[in-house]
C-alpha positions in Angstrom: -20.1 -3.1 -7.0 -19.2 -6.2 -5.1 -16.2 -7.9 -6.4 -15.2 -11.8 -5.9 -11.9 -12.2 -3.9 -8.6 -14.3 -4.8 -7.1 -15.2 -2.2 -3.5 -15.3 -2.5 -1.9 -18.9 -1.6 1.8 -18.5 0.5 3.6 -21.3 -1.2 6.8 -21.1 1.4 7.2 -19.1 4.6 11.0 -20.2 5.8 13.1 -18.7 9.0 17.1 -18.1 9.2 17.3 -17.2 12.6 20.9 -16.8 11.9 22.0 -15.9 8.5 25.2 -16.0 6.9 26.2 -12.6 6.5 27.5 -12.8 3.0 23.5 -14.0 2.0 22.3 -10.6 4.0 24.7 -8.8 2.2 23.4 -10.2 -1.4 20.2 -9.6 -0.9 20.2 -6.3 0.1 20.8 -6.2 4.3 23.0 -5.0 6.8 24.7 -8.0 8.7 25.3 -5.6 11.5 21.4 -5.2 12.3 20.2 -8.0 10.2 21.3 -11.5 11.7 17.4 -12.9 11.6 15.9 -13.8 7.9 12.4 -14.1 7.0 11.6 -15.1 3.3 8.2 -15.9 2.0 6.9 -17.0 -2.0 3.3 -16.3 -2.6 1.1 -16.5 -5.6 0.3 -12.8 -6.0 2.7 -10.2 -5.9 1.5 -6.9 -5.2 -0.3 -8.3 -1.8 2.2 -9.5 -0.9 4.1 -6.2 -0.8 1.4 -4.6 0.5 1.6 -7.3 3.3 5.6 -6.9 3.6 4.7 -3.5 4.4 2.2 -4.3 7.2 4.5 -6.6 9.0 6.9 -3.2 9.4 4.4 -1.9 11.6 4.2 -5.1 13.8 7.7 -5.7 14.5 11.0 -4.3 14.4 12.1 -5.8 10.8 13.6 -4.6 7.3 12.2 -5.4 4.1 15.8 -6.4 2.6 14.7 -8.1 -0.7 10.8 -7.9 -2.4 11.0 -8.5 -6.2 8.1 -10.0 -8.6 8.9 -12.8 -11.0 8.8 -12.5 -14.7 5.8 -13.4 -16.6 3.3 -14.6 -13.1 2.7 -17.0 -11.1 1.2 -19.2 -14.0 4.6 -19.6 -15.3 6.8 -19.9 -11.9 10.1 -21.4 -11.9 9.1 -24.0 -9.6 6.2 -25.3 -7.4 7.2 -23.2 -4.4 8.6 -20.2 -6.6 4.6 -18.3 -7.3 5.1 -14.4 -8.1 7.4 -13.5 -5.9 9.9 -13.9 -3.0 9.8 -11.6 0.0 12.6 -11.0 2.5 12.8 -9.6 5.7 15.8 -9.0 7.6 15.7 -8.2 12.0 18.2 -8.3 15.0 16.2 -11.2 16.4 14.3 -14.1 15.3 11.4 -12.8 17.7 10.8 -9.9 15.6 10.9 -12.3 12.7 7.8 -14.7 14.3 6.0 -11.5 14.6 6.4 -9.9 11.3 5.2 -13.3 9.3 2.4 -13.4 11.7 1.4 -10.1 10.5 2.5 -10.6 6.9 0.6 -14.3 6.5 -2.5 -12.8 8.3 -2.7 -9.6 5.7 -2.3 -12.1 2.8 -5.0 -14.4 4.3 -7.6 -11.7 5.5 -6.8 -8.3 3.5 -4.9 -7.9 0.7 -5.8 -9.6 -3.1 -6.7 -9.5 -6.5 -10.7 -9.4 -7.4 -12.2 -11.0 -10.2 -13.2 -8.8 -12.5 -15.0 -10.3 -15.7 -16.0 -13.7 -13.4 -14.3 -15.5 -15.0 -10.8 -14.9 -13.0 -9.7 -13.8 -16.7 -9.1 -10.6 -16.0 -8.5 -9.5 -12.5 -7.8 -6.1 -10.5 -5.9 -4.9 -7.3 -7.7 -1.5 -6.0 -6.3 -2.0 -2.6 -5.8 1.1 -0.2 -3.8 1.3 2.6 -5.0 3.4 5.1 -1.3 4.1 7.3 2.0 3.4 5.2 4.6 1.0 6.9 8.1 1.9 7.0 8.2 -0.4 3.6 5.8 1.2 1.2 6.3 4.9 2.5 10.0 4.5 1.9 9.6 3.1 -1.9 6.8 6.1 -2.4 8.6 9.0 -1.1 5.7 9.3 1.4 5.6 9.7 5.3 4.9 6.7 7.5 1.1 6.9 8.5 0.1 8.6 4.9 -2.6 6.7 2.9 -2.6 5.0 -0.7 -4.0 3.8 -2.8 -2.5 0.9 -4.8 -3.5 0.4 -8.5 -3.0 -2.8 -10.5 -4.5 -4.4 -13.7 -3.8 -5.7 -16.9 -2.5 -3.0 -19.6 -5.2 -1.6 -21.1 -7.6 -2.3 -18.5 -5.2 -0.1 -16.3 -4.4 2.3 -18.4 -8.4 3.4 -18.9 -8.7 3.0 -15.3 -5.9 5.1 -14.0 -7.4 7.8 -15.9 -10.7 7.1 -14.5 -9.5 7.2 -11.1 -7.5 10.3 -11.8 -10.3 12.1 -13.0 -13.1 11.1 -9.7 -10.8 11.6 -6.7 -8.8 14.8 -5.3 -5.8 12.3 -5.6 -1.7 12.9 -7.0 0.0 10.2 -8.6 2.9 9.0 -6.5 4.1 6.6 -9.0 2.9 5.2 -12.6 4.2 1.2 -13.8 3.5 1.3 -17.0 3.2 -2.0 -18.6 4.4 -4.4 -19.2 6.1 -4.8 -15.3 7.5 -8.2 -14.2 4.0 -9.6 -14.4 2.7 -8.1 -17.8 0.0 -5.7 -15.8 0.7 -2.2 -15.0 0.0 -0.4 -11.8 -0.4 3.1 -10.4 0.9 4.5 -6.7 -1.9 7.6 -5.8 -2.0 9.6 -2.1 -4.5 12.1 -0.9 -6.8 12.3 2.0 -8.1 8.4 3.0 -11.6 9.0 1.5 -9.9 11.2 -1.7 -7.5 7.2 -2.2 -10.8 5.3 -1.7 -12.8 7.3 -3.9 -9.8 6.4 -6.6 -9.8 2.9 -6.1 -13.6 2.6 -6.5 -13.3 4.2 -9.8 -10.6 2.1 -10.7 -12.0 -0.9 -10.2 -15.2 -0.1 -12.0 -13.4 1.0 -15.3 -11.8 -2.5 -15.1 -14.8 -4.4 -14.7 -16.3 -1.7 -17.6 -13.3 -2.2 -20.0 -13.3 -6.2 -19.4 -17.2 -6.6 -20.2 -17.1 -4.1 -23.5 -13.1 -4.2 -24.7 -14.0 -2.6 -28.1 -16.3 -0.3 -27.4 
């Protein structure tokens, strides 16, 4: 099964290299430890916390703020606005530079959607990460270095795929979104061995692309 790639568009990537503490404060940070901002829009949203996750293991930063907007990126707030708005938060704008490296080149080279129906009408997220960040290990209860695999699709699409995935990999669910989440899809959160995750995100994707070419069956 080979899958057509979206790749996700980073609308904004901006710098504070010395943030007012009251604006670390409200979005979550420590103004002791935080005193460097990173915030970044892009079009997709679970890639893009996937890739907030990866830049924890390049530099010394803080996701402080990562939230998805309501309804997608098709009905954004603004031209810069997409799915969502990341922030990071660092002693040092250094650690900044290297964390949006990292970030921009996971969104550019890694992690996306997949077209599943080709028509970009309905699309899938069967992404696995083979070593949690501090991010994504903190939000999942797991250790850092653990693998997962991360689930997402539209509702019912997801729904007969998490059971599919449940059902062909030694795998235990970490976390279920059922929908409809910010974006009207639902995802799933699964850990096991790094083959068990992959074995689950294979299934995954091919009851998507199952359900999207027969929905009533």
């Amino acid at each position: 099964m080979i899958l057509e790639p979206i790749v996700p568009t980073v609308l904004s990537v901006r710098r504070l290299p010395h943030a007012d503490p009251n604006l670390v404060r409200a979005y979550g940070g420590d103004p002791s430890k935080h005193i460097s901002l990173g915030l970044v829009t892009c079009d997709q949203d679970d890639p893009t916390y996937v890739a907030l996750d990866e830049c924890t293991k390049h530099a010394p930063v803080d996701v402080i703020f990562a939230k998805s907007f309501y309804a997608g990126a098709a009905h954004a707030s603004g031209r810069l606005s997409g799915e969502i708005l990341g922030v990071i938060g660092a002693a040092e704008p250094e650690a900044i530079e290297h964390a949006l490296a990292a970030l921009v080149r996971c969104l550019e080279h890694d992690a996306c959607f997949y077209d599943a129906d080709g028509k970009r009408t309905v699309t899938v997220f069967p992404h696995v990460i083979a070593s949690l960040g501090e991010y994504l290990s903190r939000e999942a209860g797991l250790a850092p270095g653990d693998p997962m695999a991360y689930l997402v699709a539209p509702p019912i699409e997801a729904s007969i795929a998490l059971d599919a995935a449940l059902k062909a990999a030694d795998v235990r669910t970490v976390k279920v979104m059922t929908p409809p989440t910010e974006t009207n899809f639902a995802a799933a959160w699964l850990t096991g061995s790094l083959d068990e995750c992959e074995a689950a995100a294979m299934a995954y994707a091919a009851a998507v692309v199952e359900v999207a070419g027969a929905p009533k069956k």
